[in-house]
N, C-alpha and C positions, 0 to 999 in steps of 0.2 A: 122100193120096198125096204132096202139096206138102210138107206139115208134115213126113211122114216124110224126105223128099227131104231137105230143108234140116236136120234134125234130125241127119242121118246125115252131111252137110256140116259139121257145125257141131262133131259127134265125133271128125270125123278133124282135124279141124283143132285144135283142144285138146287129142288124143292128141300130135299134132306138137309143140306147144308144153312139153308136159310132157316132152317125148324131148329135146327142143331144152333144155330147164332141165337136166336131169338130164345130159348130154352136155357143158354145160357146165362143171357142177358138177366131172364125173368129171374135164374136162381139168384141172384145178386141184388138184387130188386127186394126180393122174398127176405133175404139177409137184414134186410133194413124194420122187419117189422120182427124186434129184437125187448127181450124184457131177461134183465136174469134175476134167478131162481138160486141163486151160489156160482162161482168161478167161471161155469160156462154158460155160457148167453142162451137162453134159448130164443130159434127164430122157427119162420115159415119155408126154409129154406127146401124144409124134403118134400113139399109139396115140386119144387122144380127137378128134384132128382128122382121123385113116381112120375111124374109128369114125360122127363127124359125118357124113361124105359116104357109107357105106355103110349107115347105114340110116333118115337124112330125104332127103326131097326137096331141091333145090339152093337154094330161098329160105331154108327151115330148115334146113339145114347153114350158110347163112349165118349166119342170125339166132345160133343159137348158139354160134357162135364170136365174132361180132361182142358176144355178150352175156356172154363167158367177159373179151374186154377190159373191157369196162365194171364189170364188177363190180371189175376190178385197178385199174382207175381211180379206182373211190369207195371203194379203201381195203381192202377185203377180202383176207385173206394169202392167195391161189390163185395169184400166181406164183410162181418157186423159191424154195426156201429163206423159205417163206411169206412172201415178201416182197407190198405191195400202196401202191397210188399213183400218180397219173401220173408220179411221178418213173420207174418201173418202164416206162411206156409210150415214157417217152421216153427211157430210156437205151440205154447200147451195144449189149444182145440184144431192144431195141424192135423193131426190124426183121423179125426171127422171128414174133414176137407180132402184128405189122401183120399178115404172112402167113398166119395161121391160116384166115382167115376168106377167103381166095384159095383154098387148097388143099383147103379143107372143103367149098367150093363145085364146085370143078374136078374133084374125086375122084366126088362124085353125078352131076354130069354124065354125066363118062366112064362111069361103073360104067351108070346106068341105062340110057344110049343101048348099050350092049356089048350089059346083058341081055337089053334089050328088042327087040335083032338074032336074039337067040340064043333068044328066047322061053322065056328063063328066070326067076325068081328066084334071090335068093344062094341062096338057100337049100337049092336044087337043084344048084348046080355041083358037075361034075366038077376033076381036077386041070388038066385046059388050062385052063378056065375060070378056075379058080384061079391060076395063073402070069401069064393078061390080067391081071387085078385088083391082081396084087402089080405089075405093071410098070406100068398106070397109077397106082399109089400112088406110085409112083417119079415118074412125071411130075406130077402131081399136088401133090407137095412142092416141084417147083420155085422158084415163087413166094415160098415159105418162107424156102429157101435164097439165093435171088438178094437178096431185098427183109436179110433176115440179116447177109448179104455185105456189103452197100453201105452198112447205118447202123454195121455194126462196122468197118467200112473209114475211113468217117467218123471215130471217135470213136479208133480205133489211131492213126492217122495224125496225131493233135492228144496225143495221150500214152504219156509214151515208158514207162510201165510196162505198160501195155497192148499196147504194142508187141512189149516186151521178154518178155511172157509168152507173148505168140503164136510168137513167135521161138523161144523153147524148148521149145514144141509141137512145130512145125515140124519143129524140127534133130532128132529121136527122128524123122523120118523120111527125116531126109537132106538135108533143105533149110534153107537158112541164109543165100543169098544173095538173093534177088531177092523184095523186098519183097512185090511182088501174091500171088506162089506161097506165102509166107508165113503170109499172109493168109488165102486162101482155102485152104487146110490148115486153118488155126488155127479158121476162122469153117464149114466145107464136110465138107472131107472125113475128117476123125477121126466125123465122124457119121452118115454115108454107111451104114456096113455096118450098122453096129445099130440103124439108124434101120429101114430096109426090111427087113433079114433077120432081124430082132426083134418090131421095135413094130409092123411092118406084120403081120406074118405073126398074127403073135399079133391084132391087129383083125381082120382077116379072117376068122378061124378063129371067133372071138368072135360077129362079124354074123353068119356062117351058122349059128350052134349059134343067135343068139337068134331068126333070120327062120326055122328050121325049129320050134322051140317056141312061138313065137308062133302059130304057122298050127296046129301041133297044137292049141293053143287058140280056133281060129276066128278069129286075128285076124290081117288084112291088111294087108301094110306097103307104101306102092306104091313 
């Protein structure tokens, strides 16, 4: 009865770590379908980091995003534009990257303390349920965007073409004077809609197609 006990311990927990690789892997992947819009690239990346928080628990939503950096650090092309290196961790859209592993955490959180109110599974939501999830995805990326913000604010603010790219971001929205609102256009809000009413939507839709096939197949995701 012990042996099984721990045995059955010991499967969920290697299940996680292979979801946790694989979720990784996939943000790096997501990295690659990259277009930019001004200095920073937009990708499908935060589909992999809703994707992390909706269907591991919050250590391994960590662990895999904290393990999606590291691989960018020893080299491996899984940032944009298959770029790979600390130089990568440490430049101007490092900030974003810091974030991952903030929002992939904060997203399980939220999502499991909701279901677990609601005595649900994803896998069972209705569309309220569905609109919770897409709006903690939104709070969720905060950390993303703020920590984003501030090492691109960092590195605009010491170079004036970085500046001057963000500045003609901007001004396609009507702003051109005031350097902060600039900024947080340039680095914020050009990625705002298609972050959440795209790559969120599309993750969500994704975790409850795979936590309803995985349970057809007898397997539980907690």
């Amino acid at each position: 009865m012990m042996a099984s006990y721990f045995r059955s311990i010991y499967t969920v927990k290697l299940v996680y770590l292979v979801y946790s690789v694989c979720l990784a892997v996939l943000t790096g992947i997501l990295a690659q379908a990259v277009f930019y819009i001004g200095p920073v690239p937009y990708t499908m990346q935060n589909i992999g980091i809703i994707l992390s928080g909706l269907l591991l628990p919050p250590r391994y939503a960590l662990f895999s995003q904290l393990l999606y950096l590291l691989l960018i650090a020893l080299g491996l092309p899984l940032g944009a534009g298959f770029r790979g290196g600390l130089h990568v961790i440490l430049g101007y859209t490092g900030g974003y990257l810091a974030g991952f592993p903030i929002s992939a955490t904060l997203m399980s959180i939220l999502c499991r303390r909701y279901l677990a109110k609601k005595g649900l599974d994803l896998g069972g939501i209705g569309l309220r349920e569905y609109i919770v999830i897409l709006l903690f995805s939104a709070i969720a990326i905060v950390p993303t965007y703020v920590l984003g913000f501030l090492v691109f604010t960092h590195y605009a603010l010491r170079n004036e073409r970085l500046l001057m790219w963000a500045t003609g971001v901007a001004q396609g929205v009507g702003i051109s004077s005031n350097v902060l609102a600039i900024l947080l256009v340039a680095s914020i809000a050009v990625f705002v809609p298609q972050d959440i009413f795209i790559d969120h939507v599309i993750a969500i839709s994704v975790a409850k197609m795979m936590i309803q096939f995985l349970k057809s197949r007898g397997i539980e995701i907690e």
